[in-house]
N, C-alpha and C positions, 0 to 999 in steps of 0.2 A: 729208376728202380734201385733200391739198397740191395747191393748184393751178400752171399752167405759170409764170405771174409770180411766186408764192411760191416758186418753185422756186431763182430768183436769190438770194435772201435765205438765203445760207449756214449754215448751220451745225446739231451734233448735240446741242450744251449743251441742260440742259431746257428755263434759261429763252428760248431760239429754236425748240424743241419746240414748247411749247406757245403762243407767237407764232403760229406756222405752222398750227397747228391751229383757235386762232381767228379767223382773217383772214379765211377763209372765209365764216365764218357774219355777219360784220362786213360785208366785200364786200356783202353782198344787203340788208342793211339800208339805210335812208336816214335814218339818225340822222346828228350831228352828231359828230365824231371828234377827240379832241386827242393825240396822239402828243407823247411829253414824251422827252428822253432828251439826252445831251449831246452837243456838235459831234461830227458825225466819225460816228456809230453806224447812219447808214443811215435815218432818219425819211421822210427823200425818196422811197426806196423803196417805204419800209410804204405811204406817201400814193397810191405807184400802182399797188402791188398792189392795193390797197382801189376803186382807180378801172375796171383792166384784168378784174378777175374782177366788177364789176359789170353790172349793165344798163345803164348807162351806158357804155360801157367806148368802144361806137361814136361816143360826143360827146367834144365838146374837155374837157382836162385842162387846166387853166390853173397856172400857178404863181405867187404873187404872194410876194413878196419884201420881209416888210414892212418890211426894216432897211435896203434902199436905195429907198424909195419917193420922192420929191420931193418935200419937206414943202411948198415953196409951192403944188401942185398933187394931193395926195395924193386930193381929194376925187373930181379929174377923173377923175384916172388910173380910179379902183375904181368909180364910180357912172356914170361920165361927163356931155356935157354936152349943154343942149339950148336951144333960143332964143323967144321970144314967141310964135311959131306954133307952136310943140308940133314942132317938126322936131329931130332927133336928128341935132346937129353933132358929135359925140362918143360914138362908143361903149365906157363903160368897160369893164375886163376882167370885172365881173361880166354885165354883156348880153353879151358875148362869149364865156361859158362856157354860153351857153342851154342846158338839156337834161345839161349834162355834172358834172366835178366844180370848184371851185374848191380850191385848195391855197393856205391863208394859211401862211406859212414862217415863221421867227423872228415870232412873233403877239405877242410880246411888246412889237416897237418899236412898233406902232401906236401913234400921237397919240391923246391919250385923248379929245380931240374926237371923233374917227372914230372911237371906239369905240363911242360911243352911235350912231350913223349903220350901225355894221355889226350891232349887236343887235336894232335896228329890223328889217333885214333878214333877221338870223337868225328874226327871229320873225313877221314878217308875206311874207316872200319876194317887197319893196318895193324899187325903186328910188328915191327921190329926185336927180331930175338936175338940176344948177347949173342955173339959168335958167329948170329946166322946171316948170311949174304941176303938170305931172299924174306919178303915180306909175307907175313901170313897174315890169310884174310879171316873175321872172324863177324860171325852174325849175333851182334847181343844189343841190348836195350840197357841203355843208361841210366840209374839213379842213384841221385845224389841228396847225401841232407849235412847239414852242417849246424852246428849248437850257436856259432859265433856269429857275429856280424859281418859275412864275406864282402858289403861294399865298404866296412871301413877298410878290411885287411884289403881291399883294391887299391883305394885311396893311398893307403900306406905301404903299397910297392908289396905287400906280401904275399899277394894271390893275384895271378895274370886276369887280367881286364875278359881278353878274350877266351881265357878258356870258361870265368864267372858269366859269360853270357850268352856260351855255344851249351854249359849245363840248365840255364833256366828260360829252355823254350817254354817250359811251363813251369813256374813256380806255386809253390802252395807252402803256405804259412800255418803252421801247427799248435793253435792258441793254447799260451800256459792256463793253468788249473785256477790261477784266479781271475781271471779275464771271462771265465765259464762258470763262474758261481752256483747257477741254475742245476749243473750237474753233480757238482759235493755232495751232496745226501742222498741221491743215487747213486752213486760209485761206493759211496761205506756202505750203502746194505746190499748193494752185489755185491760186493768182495767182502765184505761182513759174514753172509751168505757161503759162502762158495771157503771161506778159509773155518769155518763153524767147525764142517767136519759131521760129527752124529753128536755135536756139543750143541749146546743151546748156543744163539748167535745173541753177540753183543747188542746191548742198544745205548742210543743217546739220550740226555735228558735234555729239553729244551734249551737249556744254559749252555750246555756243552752243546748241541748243534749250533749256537750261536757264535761259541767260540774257532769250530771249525770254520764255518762259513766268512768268517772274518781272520783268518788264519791265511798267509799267502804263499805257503808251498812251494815252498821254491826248488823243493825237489818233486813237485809237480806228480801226476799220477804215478810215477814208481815210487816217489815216495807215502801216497796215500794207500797203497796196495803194501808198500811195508810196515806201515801203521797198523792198518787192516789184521794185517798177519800176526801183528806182535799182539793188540788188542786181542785176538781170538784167543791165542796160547794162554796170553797172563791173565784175562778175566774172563772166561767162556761164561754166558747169560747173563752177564752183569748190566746193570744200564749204570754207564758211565755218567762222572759228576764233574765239574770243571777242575778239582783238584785231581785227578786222576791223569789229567793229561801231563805233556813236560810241560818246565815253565816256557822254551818259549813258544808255544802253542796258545798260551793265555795273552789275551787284550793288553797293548802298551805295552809286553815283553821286549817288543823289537823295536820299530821306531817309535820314538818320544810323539806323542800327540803335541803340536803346536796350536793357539790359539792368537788368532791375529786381530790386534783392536782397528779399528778402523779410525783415521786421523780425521779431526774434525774439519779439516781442509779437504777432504777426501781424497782420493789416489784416481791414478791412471791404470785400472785393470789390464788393459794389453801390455803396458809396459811391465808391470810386476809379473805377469806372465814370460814375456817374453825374458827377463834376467833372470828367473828360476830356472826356464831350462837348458839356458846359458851356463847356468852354474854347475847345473845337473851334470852337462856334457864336459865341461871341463873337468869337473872330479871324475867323472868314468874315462877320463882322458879318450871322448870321441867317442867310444862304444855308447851306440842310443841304446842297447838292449839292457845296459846297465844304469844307463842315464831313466830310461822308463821305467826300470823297477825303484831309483830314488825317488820319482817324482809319486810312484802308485798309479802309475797308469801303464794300460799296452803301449807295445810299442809301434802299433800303426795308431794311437791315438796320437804319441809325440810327434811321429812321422806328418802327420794332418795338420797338427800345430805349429811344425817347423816351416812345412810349405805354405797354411795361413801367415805366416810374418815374416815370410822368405828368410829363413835362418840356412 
């Protein structure tokens, strides 16, 4: 059953299908949750869906933001603090989530100091407060999402092993907007719709849906909902023409279309496979998320690809 908060969570693509379908059973759990997907794709949402269709749903939601935290005060902010007599001058935003969920947001910037300090907690449901002797106990539900690639930053010593695998007892991958194709022409006339206003709502012309739908968004639904929004303002009822969009919105603006002749000795297809996305990984220097968007594919297709040729 799609519940009323999954309801926001647009779209008829499978991989938002079956999203929609396990949120649900996710919701009632009190596992530990890492939502992984890139800027722009809606993770903040999934985080409250997962919060709003809980039992918890009636306690605070907190959000913490691990990429602007205050490095000289990071420790306060999250645990907070407390003085010689055991009195609570500070209450961080984890004692402030009592009962509810916490949302670590880009989980990636955490200082890798605090990272040991926040696995402690994942694992024992401790507080240690600056100052304070004794431990506070506190009841919240953990979720995490992250834009980057957290097993490379493993791999590369920047984010602890074990705390990347006590946060994804249950992981869920948040498909970017062109990996969802299906969904682009329903997402512009809901939010076409919904930013109109009492204006006539924009339309497209064949051409121009064409050029969307082959468009790869890389700033992903916040950036089609800011499209949306500017389209409404500057042309309200207009049906748009493919000169109307930016240029790089238009065919071949972005990457150079390549044509490959085929040698009259012919080729070894897995092997030209496998050095493209050899090449791939090395210019994103390791990031596959950056490596899948060179090659034009997700990044569990590259994933697939890598374990078919054991890369």
């Amino acid at each position: 059953m799609v519940t009323e908060m999954a309801m926001e969570i647009l779209g008829g693509s499978p991989a938002i299908t079956h999203l929609l379908r396990t949120l649900p059973m996710i919701a009632l759990s009190e596992a530990s949750v890492l939502i992984e997907g890139e800027t722009g794709t809606g993770k903040e949402l999934i985080a409250k869906a997962l919060h709003f269709e809980s039992r918890r749903k009636s306690k605070p939601f907190v959000t913490i933001n691990c990429a602007v935290l205050p490095v000289e005060r990071v420790e306060v902010d999250l645990f907070g603090k407390g003085d010689e007599s055991g009195e609570i001058t500070h209450r961080g935003r984890l004692l402030a989530a009592e009962g509810g969920t916490v949302f670590f947001d880009n989980v990636e910037s955490l200082p890798l100091s605090i990272q040991a300090k926040v696995l402690r907690f994942l694992e024992a449901g401790e507080c240690q407060l600056q100052g304070h002797h004794k431990l506070q106990v506190v009841d919240v539900r953990i979720v995490a999402a992250s834009s980057a690639d957290l097993q490379h930053l493993v791999d590369a010593g920047r984010f602890r092993s074990d705390l990347y695998y006590r946060l994804q007892v249950v992981p869920l991958r948040v498909p970017a907007l062109r990996d969802r194709v299906d969904d682009i022409l329903m997402l512009l006339r809901h939010f076409g719709r919904k930013f109109a206003g009492n204006n006539a709502v924009v339309r497209y012309s064949k051409e121009t849906e064409r050029c969307l739908l082959a468009y790869a968004w890389p700033g992903n639904i916040r950036e089609l909902i800011n499209f949306c929004q500017r389209m409404a303002l500057l042309n309200p009822g207009k049906t748009l023409q493919p000169e109307d969009l930016a240029s790089e919105m238009m065919p071949e603006s972005g990457a150079q279309s390549h044509v490959f002749t085929l040698p009259r000795t012919g080729i070894k297809l897995a092997q030209v496979e496998v050095d493209l996305i050899e090449q791939a990984l090395n210019l994103s220097a390791g990031n596959r998320s950056k490596a899948a968007r060179l090659l034009g594919i997700s990044r569990d297709t590259l994933l697939y690809r890598m374990q078919k040729h054991e890369l």
